[in-house]
DSSP file (Angstrom, degrees, kcal/mol; ACC not computed):
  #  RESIDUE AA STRUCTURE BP1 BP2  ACC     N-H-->O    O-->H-N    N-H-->O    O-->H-N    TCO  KAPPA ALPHA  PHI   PSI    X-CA   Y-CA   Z-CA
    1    1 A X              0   0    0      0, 0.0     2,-0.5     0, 0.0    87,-0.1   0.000 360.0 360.0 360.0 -46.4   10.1  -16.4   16.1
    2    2 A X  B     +A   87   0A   0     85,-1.0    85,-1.5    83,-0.1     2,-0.6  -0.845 360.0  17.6  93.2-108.1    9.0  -17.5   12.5
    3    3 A X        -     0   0    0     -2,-0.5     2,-0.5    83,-0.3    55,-0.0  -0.889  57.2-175.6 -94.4  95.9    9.3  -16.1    9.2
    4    4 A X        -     0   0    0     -2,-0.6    81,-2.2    69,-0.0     2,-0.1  -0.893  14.1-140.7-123.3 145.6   11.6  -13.8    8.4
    5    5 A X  B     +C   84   0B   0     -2,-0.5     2,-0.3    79,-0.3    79,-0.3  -0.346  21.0 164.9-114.9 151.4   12.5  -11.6    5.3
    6    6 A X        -     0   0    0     77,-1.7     2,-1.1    -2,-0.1    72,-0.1  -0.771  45.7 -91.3-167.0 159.5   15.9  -10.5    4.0
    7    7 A X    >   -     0   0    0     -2,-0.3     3,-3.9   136,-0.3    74,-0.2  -0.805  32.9-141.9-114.9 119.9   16.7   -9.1    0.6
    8    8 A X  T 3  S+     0   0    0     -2,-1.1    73,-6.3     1,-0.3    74,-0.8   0.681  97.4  42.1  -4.3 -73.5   17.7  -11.6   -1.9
    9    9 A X  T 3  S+     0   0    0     71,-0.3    -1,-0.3    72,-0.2     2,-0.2  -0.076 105.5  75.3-103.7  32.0   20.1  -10.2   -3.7
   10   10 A X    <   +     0   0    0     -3,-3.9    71,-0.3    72,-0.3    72,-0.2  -0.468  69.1  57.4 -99.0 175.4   22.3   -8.5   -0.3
   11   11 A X  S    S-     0   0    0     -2,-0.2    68,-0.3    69,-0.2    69,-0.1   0.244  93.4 -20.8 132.2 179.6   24.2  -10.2    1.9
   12   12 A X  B     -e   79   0C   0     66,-1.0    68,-1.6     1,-0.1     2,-0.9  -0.023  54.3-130.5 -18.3 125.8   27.4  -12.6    1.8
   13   13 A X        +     0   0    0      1,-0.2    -1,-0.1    66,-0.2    -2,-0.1  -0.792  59.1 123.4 -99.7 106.0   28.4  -14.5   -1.7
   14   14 A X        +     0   0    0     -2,-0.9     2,-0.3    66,-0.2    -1,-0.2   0.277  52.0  87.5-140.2  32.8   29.0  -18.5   -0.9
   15   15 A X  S    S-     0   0    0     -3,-0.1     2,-0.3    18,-0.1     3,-0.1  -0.912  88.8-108.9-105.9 156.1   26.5  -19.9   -3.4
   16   16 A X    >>  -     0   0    0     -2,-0.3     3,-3.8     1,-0.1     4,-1.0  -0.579  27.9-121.5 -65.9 120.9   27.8  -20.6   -7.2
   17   17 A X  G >4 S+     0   0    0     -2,-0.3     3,-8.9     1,-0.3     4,-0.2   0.765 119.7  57.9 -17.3 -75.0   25.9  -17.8  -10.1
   18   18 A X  G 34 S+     0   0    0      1,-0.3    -1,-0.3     2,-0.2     3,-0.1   0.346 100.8  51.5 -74.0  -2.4   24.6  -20.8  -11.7
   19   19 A X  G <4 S+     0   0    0     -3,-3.8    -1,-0.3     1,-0.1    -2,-0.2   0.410  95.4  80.5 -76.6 -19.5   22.8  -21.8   -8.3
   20   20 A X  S << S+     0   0    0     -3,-8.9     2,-0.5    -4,-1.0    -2,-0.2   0.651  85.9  51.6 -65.1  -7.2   21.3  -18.2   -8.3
   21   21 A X  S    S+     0   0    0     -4,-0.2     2,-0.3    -3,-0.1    -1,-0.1  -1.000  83.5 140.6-152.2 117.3   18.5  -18.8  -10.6
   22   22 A X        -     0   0    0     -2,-0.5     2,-0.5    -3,-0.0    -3,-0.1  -0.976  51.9-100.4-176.9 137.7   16.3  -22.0   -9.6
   23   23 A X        -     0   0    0     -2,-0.3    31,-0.2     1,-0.1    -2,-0.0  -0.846  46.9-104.5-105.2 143.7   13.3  -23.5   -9.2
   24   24 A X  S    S+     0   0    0     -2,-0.5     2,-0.4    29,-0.1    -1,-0.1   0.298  79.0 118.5 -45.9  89.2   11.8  -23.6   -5.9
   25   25 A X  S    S-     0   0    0     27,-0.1    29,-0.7    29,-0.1    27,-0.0  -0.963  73.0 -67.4-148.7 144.7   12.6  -27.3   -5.1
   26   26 A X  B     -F   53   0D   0     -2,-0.4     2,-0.6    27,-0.2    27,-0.2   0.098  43.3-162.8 -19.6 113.0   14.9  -28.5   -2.2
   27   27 A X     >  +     0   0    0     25,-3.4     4,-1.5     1,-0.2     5,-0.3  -0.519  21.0 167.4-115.4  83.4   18.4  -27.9   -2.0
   28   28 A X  H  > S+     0   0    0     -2,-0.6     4,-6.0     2,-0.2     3,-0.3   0.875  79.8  64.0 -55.7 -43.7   20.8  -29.7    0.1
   29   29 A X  H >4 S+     0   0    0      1,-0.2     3,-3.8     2,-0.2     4,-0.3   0.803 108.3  43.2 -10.6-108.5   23.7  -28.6   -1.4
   30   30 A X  H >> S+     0   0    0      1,-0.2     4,-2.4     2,-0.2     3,-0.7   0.599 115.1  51.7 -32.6 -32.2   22.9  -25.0   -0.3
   31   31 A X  H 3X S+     0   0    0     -4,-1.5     4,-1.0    -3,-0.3    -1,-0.2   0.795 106.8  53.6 -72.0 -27.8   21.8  -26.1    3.0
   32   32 A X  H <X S+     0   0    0     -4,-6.0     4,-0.7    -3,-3.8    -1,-0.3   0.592 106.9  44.0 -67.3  -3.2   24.6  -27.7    3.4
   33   33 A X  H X> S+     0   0    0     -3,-0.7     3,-1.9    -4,-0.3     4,-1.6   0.877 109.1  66.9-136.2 -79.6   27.0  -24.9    2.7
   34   34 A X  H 3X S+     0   0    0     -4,-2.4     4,-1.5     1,-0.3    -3,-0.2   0.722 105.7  38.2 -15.8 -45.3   24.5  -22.7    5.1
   35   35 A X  H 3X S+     0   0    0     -4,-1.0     4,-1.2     2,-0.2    -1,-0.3   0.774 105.2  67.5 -98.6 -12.8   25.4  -24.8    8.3
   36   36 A X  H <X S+     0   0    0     -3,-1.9     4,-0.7    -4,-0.7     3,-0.3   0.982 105.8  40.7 -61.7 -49.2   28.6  -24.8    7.1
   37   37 A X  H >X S+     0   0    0     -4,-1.6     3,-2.2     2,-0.3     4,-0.9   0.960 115.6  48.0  -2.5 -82.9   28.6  -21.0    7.8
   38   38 A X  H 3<>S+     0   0    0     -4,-1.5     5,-0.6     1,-0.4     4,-0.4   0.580 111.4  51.5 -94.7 -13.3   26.8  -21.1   10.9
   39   39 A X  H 3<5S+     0   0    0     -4,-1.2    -1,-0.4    -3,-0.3    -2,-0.3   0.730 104.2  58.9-100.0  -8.5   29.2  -24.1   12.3
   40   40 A X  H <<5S+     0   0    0     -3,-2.2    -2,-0.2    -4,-0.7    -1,-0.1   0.810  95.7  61.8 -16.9 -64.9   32.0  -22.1   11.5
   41   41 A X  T  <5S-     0   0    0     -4,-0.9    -2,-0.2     1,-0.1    -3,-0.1   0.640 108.8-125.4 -15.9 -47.2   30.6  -19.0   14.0
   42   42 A X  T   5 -     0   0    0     -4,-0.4    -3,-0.1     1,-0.2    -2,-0.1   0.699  42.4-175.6  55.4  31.4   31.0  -21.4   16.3
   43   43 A X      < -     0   0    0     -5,-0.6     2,-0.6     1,-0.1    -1,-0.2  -0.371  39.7-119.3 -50.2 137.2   27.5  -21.1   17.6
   44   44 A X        +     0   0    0     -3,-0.1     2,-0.5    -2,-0.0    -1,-0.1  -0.695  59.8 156.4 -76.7  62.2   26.8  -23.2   20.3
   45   45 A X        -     0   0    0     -2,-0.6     3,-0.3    18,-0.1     2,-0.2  -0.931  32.8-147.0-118.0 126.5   23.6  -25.5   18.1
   46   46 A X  B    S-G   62   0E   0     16,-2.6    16,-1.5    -2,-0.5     3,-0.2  -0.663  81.4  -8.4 -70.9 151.2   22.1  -29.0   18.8
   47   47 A X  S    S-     0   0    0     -2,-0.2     2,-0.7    14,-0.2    -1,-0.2   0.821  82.7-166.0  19.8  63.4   21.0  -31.0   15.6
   48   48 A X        +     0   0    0     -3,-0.3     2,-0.5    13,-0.2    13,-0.2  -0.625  13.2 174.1 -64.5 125.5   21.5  -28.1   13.6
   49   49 A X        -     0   0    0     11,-1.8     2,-0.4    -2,-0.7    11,-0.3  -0.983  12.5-162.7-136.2 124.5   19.8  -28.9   10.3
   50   50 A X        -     0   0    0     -2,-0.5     2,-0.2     9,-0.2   -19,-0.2  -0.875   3.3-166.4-125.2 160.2   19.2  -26.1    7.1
   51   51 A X        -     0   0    0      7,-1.3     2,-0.7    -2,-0.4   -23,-0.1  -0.748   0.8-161.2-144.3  76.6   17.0  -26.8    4.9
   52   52 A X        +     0   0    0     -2,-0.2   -25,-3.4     5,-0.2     2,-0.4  -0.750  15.5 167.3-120.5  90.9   17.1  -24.6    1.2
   53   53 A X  B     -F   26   0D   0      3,-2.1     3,-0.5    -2,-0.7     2,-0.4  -0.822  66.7 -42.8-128.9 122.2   14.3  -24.6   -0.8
   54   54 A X  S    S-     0   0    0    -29,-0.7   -27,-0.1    -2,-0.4   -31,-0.1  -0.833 123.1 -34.9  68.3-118.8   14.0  -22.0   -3.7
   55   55 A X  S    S+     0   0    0     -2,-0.4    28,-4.0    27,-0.1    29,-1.6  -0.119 122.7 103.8-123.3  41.1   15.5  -18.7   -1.9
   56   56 A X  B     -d   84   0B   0     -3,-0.5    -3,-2.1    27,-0.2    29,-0.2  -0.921  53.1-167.0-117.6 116.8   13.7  -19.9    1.6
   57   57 A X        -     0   0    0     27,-2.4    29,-0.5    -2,-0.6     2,-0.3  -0.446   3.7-163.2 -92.0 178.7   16.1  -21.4    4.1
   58   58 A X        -     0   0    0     27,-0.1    -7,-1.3    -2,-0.1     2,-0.3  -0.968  16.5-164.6-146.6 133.9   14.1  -23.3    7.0
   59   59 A X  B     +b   87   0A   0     27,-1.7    29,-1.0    -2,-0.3     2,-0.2  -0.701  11.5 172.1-107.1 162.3   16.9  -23.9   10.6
   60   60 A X        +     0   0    0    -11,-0.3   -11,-1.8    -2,-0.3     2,-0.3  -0.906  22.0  96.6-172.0 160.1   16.2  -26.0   13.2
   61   61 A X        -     0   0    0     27,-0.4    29,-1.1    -2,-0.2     2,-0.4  -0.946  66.9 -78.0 152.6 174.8   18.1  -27.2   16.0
   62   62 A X  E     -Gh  46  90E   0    -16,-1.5   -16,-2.6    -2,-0.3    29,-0.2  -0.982  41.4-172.8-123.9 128.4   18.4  -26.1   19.9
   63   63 A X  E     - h   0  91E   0     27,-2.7    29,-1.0    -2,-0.4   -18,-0.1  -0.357  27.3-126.9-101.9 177.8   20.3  -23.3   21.1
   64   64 A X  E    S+     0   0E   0     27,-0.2    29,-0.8     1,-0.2     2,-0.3   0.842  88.2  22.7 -96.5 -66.4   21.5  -21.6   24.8
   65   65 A X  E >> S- h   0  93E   0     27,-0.2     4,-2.9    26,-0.1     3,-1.4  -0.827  73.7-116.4-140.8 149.8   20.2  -18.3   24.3
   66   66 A X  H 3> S+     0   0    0     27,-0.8     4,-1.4     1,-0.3    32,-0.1   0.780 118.0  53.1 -55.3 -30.1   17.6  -16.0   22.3
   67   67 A X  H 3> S+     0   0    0      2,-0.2     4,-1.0     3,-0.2    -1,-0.3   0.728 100.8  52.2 -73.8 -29.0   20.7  -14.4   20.9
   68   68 A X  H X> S+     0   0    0     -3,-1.4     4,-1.8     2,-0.2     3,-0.5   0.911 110.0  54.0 -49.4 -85.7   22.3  -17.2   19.8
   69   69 A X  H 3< S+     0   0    0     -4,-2.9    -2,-0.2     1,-0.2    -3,-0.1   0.729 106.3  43.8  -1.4 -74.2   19.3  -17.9   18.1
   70   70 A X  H >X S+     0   0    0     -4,-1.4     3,-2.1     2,-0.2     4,-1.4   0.755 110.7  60.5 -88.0 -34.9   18.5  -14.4   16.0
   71   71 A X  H XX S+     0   0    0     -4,-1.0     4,-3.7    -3,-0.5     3,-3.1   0.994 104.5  49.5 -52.2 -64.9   22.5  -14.3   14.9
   72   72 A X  H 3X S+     0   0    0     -4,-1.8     4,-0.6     1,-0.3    -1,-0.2   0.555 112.8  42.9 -55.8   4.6   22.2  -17.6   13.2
   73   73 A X  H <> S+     0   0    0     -3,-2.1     4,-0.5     1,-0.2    -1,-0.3   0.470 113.7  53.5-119.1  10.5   19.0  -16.6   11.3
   74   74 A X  H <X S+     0   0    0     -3,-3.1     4,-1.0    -4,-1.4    -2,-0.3   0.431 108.2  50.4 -48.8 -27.0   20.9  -13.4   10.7
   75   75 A X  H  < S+     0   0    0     -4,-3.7    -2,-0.1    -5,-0.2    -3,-0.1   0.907 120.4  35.3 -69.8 -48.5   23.9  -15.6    9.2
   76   76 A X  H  < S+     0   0    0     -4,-0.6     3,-0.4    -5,-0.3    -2,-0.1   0.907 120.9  47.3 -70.6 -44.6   21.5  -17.5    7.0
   77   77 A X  H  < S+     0   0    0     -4,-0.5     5,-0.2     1,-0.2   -70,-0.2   0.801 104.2  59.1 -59.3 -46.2   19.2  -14.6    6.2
   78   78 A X  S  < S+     0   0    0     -4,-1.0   -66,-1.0   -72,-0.1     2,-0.3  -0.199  86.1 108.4 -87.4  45.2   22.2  -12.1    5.4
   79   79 A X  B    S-e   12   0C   0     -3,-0.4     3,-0.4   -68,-0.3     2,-0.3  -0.874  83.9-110.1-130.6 154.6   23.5  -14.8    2.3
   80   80 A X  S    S+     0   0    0    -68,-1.6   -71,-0.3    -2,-0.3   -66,-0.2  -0.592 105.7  41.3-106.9 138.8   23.0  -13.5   -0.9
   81   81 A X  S    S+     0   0    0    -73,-6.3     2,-0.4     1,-0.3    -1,-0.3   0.810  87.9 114.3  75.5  27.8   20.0  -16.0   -2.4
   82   82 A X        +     0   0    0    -74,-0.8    -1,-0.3    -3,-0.4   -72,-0.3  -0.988  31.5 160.0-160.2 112.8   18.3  -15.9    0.5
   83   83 A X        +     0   0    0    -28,-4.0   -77,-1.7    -2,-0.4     2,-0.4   0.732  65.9  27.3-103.6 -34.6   14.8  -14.3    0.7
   84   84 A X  B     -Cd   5  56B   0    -29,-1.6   -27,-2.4   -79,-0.3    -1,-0.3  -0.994  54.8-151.7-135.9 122.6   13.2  -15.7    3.8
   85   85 A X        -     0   0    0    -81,-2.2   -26,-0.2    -2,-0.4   -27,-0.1  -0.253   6.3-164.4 -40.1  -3.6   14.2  -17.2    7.1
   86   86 A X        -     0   0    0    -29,-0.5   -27,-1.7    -2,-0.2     2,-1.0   0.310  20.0-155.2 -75.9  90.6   11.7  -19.8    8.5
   87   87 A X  B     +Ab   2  59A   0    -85,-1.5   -85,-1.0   -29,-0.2    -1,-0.2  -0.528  34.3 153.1 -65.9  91.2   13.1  -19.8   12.1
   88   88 A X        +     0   0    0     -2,-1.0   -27,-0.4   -29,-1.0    -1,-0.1   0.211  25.3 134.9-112.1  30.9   12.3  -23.2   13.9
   89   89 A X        -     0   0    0    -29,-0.2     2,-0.3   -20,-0.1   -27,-0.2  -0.147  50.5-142.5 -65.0 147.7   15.3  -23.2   16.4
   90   90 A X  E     -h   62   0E   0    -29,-1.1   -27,-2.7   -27,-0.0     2,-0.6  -0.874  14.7-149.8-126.7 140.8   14.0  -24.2   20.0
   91   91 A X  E     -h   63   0E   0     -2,-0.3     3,-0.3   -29,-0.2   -27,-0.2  -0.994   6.3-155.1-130.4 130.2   16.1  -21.8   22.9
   92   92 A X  E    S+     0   0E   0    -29,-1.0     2,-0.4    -2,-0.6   -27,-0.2   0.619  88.5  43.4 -80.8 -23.5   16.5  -23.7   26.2
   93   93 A X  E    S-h   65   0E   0    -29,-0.8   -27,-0.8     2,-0.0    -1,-0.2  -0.765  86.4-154.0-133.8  88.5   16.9  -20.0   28.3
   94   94 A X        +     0   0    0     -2,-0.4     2,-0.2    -3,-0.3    -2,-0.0  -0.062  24.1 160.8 -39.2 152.9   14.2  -17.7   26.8
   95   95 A X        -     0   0    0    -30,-0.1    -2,-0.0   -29,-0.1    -4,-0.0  -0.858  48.3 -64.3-171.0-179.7   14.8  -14.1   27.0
   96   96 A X        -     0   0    0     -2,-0.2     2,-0.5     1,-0.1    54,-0.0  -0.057  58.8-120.7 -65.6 146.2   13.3  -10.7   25.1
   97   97 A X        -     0   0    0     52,-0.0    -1,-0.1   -27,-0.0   -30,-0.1  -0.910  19.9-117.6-116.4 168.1   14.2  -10.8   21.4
   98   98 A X        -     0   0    0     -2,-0.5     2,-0.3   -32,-0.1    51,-0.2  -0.135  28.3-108.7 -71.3 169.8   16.0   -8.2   19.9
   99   99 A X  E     -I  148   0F   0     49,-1.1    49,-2.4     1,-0.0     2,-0.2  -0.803  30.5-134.1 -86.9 134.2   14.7   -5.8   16.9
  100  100 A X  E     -I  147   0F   0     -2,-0.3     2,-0.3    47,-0.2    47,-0.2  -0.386  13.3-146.0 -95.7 165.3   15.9   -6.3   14.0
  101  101 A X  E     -I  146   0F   0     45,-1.1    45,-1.6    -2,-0.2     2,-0.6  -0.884   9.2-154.6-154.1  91.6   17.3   -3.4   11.2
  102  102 A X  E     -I  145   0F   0     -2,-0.3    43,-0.2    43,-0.2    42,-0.2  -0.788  32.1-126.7 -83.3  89.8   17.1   -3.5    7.8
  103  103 A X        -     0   0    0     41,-1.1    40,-0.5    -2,-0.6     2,-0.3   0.081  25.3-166.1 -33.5 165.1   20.5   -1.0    6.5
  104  104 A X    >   -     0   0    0     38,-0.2     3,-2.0    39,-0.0    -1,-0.0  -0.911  39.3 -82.6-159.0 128.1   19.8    1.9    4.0
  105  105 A X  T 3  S+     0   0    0      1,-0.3    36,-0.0    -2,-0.3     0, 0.0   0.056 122.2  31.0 -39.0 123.1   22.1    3.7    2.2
  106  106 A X  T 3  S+     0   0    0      1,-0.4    -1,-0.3     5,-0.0     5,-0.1  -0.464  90.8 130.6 110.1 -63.9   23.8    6.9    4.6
  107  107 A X    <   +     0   0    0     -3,-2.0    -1,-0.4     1,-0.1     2,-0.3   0.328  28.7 170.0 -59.0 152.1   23.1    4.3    8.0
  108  108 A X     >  -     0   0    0     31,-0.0     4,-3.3    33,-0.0     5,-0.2  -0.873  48.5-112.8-126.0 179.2   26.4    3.9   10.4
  109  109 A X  H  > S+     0   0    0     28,-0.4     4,-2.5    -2,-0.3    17,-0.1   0.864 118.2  62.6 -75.8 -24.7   25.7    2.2   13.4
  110  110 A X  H  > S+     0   0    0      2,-0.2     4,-2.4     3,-0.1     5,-0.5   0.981 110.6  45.6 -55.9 -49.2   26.2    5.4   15.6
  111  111 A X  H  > S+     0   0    0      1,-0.2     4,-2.8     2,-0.1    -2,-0.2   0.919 112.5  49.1 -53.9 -56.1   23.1    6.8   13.4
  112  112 A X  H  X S+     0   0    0     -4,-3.3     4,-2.5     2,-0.2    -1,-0.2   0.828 113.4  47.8 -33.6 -45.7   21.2    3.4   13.9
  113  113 A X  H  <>S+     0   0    0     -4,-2.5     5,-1.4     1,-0.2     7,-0.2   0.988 107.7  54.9 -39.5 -67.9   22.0    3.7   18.0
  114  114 A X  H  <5S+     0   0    0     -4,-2.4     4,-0.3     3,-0.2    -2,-0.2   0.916 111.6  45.3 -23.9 -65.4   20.9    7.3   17.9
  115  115 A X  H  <5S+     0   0    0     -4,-2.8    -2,-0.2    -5,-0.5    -1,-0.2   0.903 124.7  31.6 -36.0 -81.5   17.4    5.9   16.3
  116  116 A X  T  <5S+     0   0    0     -4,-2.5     2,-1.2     1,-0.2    40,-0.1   0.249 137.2  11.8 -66.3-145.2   17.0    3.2   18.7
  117  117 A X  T   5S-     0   0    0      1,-0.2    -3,-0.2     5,-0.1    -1,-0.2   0.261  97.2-108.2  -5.9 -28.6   18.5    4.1   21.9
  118  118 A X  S   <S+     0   0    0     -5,-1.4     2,-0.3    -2,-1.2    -4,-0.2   0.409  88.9  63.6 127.4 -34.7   19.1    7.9   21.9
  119  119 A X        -     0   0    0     -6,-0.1     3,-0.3     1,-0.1    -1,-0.1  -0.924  66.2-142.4-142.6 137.8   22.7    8.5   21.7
  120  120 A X  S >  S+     0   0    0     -2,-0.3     3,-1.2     1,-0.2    -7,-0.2   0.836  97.0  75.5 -56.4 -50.1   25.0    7.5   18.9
  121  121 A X  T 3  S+     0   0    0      1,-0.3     3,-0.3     2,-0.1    -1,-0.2   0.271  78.6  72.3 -66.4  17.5   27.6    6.6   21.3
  122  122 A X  T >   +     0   0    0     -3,-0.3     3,-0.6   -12,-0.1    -1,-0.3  -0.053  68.2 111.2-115.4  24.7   25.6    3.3   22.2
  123  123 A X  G X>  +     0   0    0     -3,-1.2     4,-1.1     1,-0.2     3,-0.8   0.681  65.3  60.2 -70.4 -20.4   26.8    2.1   18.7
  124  124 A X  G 34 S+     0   0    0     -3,-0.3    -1,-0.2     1,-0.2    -3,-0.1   0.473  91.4  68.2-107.6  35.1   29.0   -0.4   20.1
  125  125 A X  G <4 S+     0   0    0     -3,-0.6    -1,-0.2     2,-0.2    24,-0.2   0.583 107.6  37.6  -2.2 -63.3   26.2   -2.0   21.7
  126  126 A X  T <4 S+     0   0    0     -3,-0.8    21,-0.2     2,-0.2    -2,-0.2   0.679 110.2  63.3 -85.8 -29.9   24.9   -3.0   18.4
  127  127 A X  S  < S+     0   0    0     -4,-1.1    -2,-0.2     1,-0.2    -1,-0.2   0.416 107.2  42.0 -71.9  -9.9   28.4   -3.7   17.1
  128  128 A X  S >  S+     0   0    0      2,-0.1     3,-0.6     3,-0.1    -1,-0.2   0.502 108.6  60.6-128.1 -33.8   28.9   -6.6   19.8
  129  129 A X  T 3  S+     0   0    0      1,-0.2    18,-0.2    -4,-0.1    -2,-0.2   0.599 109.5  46.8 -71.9   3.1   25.2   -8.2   19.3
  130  130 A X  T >> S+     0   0    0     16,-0.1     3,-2.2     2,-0.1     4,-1.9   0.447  91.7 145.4-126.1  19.8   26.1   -8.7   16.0
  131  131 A X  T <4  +     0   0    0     -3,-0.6     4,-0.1     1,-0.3   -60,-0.1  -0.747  52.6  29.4 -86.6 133.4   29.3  -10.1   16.3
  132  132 A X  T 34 S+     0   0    0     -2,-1.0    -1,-0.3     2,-0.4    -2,-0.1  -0.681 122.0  54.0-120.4  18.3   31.1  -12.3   14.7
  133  133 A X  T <4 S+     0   0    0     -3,-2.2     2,-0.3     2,-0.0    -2,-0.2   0.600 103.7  56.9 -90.1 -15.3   29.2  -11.4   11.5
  134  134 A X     <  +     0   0    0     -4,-1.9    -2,-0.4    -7,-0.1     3,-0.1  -0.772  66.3 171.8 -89.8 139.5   30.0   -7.7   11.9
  135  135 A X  S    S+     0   0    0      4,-0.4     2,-0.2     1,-0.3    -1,-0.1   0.236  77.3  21.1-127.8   7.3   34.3   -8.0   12.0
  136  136 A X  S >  S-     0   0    0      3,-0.3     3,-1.7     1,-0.1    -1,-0.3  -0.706  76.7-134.7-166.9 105.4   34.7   -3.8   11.8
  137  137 A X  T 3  S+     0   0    0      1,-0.2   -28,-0.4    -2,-0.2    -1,-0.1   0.734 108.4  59.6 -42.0 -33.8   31.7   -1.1   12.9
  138  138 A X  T 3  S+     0   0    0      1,-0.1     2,-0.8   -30,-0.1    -1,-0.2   0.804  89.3  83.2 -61.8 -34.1   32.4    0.9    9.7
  139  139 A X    <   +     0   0    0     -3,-1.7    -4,-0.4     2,-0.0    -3,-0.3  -0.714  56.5 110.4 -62.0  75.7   31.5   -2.4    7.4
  140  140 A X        -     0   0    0     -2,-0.8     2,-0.3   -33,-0.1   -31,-0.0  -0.681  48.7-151.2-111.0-173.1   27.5   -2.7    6.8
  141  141 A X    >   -     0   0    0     -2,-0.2     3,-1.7   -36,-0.0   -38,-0.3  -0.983  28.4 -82.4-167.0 141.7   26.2   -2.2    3.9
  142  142 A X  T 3  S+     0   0    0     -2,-0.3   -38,-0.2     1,-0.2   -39,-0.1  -0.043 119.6  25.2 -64.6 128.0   22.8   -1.0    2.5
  143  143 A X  T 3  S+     0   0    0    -40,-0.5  -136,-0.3     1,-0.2    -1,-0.2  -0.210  93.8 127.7 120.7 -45.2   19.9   -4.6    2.4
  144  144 A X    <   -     0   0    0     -3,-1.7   -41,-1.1   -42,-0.2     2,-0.7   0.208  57.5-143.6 -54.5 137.8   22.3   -6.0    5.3
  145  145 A X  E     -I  102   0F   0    -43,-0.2     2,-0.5   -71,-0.1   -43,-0.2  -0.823  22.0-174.7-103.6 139.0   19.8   -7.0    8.6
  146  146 A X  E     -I  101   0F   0    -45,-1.6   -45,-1.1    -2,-0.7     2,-0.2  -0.982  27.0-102.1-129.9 134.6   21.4   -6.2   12.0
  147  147 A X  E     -I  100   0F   0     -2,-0.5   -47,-0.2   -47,-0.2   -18,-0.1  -0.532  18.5-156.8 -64.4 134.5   20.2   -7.0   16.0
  148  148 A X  E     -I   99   0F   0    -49,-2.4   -49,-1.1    -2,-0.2     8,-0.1  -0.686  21.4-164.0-108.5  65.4   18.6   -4.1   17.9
  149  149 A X        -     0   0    0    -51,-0.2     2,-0.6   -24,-0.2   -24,-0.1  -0.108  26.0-109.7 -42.9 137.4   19.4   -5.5   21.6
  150  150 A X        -     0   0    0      1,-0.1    -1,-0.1   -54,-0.0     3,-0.1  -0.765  37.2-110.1 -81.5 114.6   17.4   -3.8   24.4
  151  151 A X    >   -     0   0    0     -2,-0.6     3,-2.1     1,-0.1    -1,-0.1  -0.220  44.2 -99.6 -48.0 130.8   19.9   -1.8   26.3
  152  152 A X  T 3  S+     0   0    0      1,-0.2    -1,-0.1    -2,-0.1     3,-0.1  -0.172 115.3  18.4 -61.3 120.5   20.2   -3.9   29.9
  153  153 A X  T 3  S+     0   0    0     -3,-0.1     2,-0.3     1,-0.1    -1,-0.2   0.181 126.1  62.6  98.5 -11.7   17.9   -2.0   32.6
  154  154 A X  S <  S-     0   0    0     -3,-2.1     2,-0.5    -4,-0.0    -1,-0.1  -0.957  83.4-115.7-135.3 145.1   15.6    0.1   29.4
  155  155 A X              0   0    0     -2,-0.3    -3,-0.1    -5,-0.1    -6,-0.1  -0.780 360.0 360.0 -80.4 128.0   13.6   -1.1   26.8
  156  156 A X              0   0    0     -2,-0.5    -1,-0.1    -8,-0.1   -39,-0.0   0.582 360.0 360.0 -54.3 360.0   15.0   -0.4   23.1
């Protein structure tokens, strides 16, 4: 998948203030605390490994599925001090990847469905690829990156 981009200063707080402001040099600390997250999830990861340097996390590890995959750089991605992704995760059962969604103030996820798919009422669609980081469809929040799964039998 590769690089991917996130806004800094959105997402989940579990780094310390005085870790927010750094210079780009390697931080295990934060990488630890990252796969502590993402082993939590209870993602399904070989040799999971995070890797923090400045506000760019770098995964690796082997996953099941393509989905599997895109949550956990949505877990990492969506952390508040975290600008960039570098996705080197290996997926033993390729499959299409999803599109991704960068919230905006006013979004719910029925409006997001609508966009992508057609119909609002294919919100909880979106609400179930992004679980267990979504825990209630009314809770995003403007910066936040969500999977856009291709509805089974149509292209999104």
């Amino acid at each position: 998948m590769g690089l991917f981009s996130f806004i800094k200063n959105a997402g989940k707080k579990i780094f310390n203030k005085e870790e927010a402001v750094e210079v780009p040099t390697l931080n295990p600390e934060k990488g630890n605390q990252l796969k502590r997250v993402v082993e939590e999830l209870d993602f399904k990861v070989e040799d999971l490994d995070v890797q923090v340097v400045g506000d760019t996390a770098t995964v690796n590890g082997t996953v099941e599925s393509q989905s599997v995959k895109e949550k956990i750089v949505l877990v990492v991605g969506n952390t508040e001090g975290i600008a960039q992704v570098d996705d080197r995760m290996n997926v033993e059962k390729p499959e299409p990847e999803a599109k991704f969604h960068t919230v905006v103030s006013g979004d719910t996820l029925g409006k997001i469905a609508k966009e992508y798919y057609g119909n609002a009422m294919k919100y909880p669609v979106i609400f179930e690829a992004n679980k267990p980081m979504l825990k209630d469809p009314d809770k995003i929040y403007p910066g936040q990156v969500l999977r856009i799964p291709e509805l089974e039998g149509q292209t999104a």
